[in-house]
C-alpha positions in Angstrom: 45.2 -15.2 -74.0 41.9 -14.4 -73.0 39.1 -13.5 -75.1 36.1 -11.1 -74.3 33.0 -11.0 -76.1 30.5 -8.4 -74.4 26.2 -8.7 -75.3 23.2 -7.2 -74.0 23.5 -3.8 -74.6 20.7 -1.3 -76.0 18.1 1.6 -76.0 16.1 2.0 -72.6 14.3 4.6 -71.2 15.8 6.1 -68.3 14.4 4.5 -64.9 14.7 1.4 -66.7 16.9 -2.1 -66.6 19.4 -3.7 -68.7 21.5 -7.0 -68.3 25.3 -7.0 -70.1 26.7 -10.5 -70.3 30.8 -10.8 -71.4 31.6 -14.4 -72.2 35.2 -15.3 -71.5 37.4 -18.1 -73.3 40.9 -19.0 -73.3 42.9 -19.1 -70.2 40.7 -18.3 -68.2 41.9 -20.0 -65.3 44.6 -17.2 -65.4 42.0 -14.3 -64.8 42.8 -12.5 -61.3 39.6 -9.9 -61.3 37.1 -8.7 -64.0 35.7 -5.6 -64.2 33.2 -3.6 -65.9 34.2 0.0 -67.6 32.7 2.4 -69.9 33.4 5.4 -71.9 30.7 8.2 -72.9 31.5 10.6 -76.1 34.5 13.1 -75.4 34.8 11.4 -71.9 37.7 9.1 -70.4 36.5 5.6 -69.8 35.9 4.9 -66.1 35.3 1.8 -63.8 32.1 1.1 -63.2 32.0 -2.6 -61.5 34.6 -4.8 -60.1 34.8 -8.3 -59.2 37.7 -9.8 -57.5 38.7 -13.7 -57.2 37.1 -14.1 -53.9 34.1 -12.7 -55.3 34.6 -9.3 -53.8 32.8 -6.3 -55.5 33.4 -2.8 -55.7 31.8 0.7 -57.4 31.5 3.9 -57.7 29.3 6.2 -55.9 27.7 7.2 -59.6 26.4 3.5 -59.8 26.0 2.3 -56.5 22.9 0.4 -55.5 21.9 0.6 -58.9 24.2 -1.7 -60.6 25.4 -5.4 -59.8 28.2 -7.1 -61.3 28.1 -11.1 -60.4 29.9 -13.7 -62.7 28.9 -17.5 -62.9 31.2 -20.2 -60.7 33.6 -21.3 -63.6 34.4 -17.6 -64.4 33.5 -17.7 -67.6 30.6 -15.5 -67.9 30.1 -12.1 -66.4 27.5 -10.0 -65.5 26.4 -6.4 -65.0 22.7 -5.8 -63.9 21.7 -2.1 -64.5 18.6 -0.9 -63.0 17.3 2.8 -62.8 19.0 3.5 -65.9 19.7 7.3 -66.4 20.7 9.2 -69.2 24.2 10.2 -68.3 24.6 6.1 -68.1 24.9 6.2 -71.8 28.0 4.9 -72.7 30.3 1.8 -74.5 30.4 -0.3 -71.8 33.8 -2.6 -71.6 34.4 -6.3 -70.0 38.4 -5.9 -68.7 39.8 -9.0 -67.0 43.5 -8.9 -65.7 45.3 -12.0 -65.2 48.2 -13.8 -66.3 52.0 -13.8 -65.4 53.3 -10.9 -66.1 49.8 -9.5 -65.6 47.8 -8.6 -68.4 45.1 -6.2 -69.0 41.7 -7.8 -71.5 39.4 -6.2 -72.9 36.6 -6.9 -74.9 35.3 -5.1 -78.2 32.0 -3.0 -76.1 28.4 -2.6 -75.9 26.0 0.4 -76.7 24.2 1.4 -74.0 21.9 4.0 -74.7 19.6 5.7 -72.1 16.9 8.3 -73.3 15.3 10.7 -71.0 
């Protein structure tokens, strides 16, 4: 089992920045790849950051070059850096890892991010 607690979220005006931090515990020498997601009202949730076991990162084009995800050597903690915030950013924003045998989708319990115009 893998636990996921998610922090840093807020208000911020749009062109702004914001850190998230998700802290991991439990197994987490099983964790394959984390990820960031997040879910706006009346919207699915999407992927916003990836992070693979060789360190490997991915986006989408709605967030690229404006947000970083990095996590720290002993996997435990994971980062997003947000900068030029915009309004339609304004979401719950999810930590996910996957790991485990059979493989196992974690999630963590969000963060507000609010982003005013």
């Amino acid at each position: 089992q893998v636990q996921l607690v998610e922090s840093g979220g807020g208000l911020m005006q749009a062109g702004g920045s914001l850190r998230l931090s998700c802290a991991a515990s439990g197994s987490i020498f099983s964790i394959n790849a984390m990820g960031w997601y997040r879910q706006a009202p009346g919207k699915q949730r999407e992927l916003v950051a990836a992070i693979t076991g060789d360190a490997s990162t991915d986006y989408p084009a709605s967030v690229k070059c404006r947000f970083t995800i990095s996590r720290n050597n002993a996997k435990d903690t994971l980062y997003l850096q947000m900068n030029s915030l915009k309004p339609e950013d304004t979401a719950v924003y999810f930590c996910n890892a996957v790991g485990g045998l059979p493989l196992h989708d974690y999630w963590g319990q969000g963060t507000q991010v609010t982003v005013s115009s």
